[in-house]
C-alpha positions in Angstrom: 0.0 0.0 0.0 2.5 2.6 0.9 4.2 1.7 -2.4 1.0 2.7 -4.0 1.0 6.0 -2.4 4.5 7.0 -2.9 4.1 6.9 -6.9 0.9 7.9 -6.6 -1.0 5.0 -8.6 -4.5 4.6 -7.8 -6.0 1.0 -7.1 -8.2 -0.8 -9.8 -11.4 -0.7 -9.8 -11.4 -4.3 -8.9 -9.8 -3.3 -5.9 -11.9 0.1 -5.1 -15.0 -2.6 -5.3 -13.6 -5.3 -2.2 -12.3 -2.7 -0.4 -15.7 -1.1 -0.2 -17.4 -4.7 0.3 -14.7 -4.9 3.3 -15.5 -1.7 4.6 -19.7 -1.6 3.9 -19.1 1.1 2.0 -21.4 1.7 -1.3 -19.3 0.8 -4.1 -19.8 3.9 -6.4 -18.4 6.0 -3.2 -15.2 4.0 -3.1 -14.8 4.1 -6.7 -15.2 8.4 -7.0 -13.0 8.5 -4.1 -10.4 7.0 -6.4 -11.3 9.1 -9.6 -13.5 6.4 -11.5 -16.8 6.9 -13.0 -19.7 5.6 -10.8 -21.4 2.3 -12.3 -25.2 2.6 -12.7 -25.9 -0.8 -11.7 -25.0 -0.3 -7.5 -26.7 3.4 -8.1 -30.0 1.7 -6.0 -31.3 5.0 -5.2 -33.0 4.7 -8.8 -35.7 1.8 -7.9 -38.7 1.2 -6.4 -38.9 -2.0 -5.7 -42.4 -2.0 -5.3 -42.7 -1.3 -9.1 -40.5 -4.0 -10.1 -42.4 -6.6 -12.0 -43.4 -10.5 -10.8 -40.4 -11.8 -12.7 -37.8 -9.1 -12.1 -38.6 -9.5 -8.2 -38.4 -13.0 -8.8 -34.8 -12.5 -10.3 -34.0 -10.5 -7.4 -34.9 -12.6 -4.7 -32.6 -15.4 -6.2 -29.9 -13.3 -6.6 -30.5 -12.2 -3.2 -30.0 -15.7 -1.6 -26.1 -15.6 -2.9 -24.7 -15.4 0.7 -21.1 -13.5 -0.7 -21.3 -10.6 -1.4 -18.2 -10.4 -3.5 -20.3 -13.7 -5.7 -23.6 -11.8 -6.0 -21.8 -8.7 -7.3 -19.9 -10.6 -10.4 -23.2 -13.1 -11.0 -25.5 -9.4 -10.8 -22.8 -7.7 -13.1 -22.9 -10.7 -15.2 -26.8 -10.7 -15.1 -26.3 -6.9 -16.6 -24.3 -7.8 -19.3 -26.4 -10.8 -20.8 -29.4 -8.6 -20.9 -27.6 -5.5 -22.8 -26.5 -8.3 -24.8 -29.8 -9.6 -25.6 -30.6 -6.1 -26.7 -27.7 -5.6 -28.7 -28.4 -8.6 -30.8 -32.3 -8.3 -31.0 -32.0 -4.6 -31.8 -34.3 -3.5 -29.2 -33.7 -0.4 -27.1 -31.8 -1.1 -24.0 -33.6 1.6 -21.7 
C-alpha cells in the first residue's frame, strides 16, 4: 500500500469494489473516491422495488439468496451484461 502512495497510482477498480465490500461502503463512493466513473448498476437509489415486475422481483430474490457478497456482485454484473447483450443482438432499445 504505501508503495501505491508514494508513486501515486490509484488502485483498480477491482480493488476500489472489495475494499468497499470490506468496509460496507457503497461501491460507487469508493470508486469516486479513487477518480472512476460511478457504475449505474450499484446506483439503488433509482428503484422502487415496489414497481418492479413479478419476474424481475423474482430474479431479485434469487440473486439475493447468494450469501457472498463479492459472488452476487460478479453473478448481478454478469446478469447486466447478458441482458444489454440480448438487446444488442435483437435490436431493441436497451432503456
Amino acid at each position: 500500500m504505501r508503495r501505491l502512495l508514494k508513486t501515486g497510482a490509484r488502485p483498480s477498480t477491482d480493488s476500489c469494489i472489495a475494499l468497499a465490500h470490506y468496509f460496507g461502503a457503497p461501491p460507487n463512493t469508493m470508486l469516486a473516491k479513487a477518480g472512476y466513473q460511478p457504475r449505474a448498476y450499484y446506483d439503488l437509489s433509482l428503484a422502487d422495488p415496489n414497481e418492479y415486475a413479478t419476474e424481475v422481483k423474482a430474479v431479485a430474490q434469487e440473486l439475493m439468496k447468494i450469501g457472498d457478497p463479492a459472488t452476487r456482485e460478479r453473478v448481478c454484473a454478469a446478469v447486466v451484461r447478458l441482458v444489454r447483450e440480448m438487446f444488442t443482438l435483437t435490436g431493441a432499445p436497451a432503456s
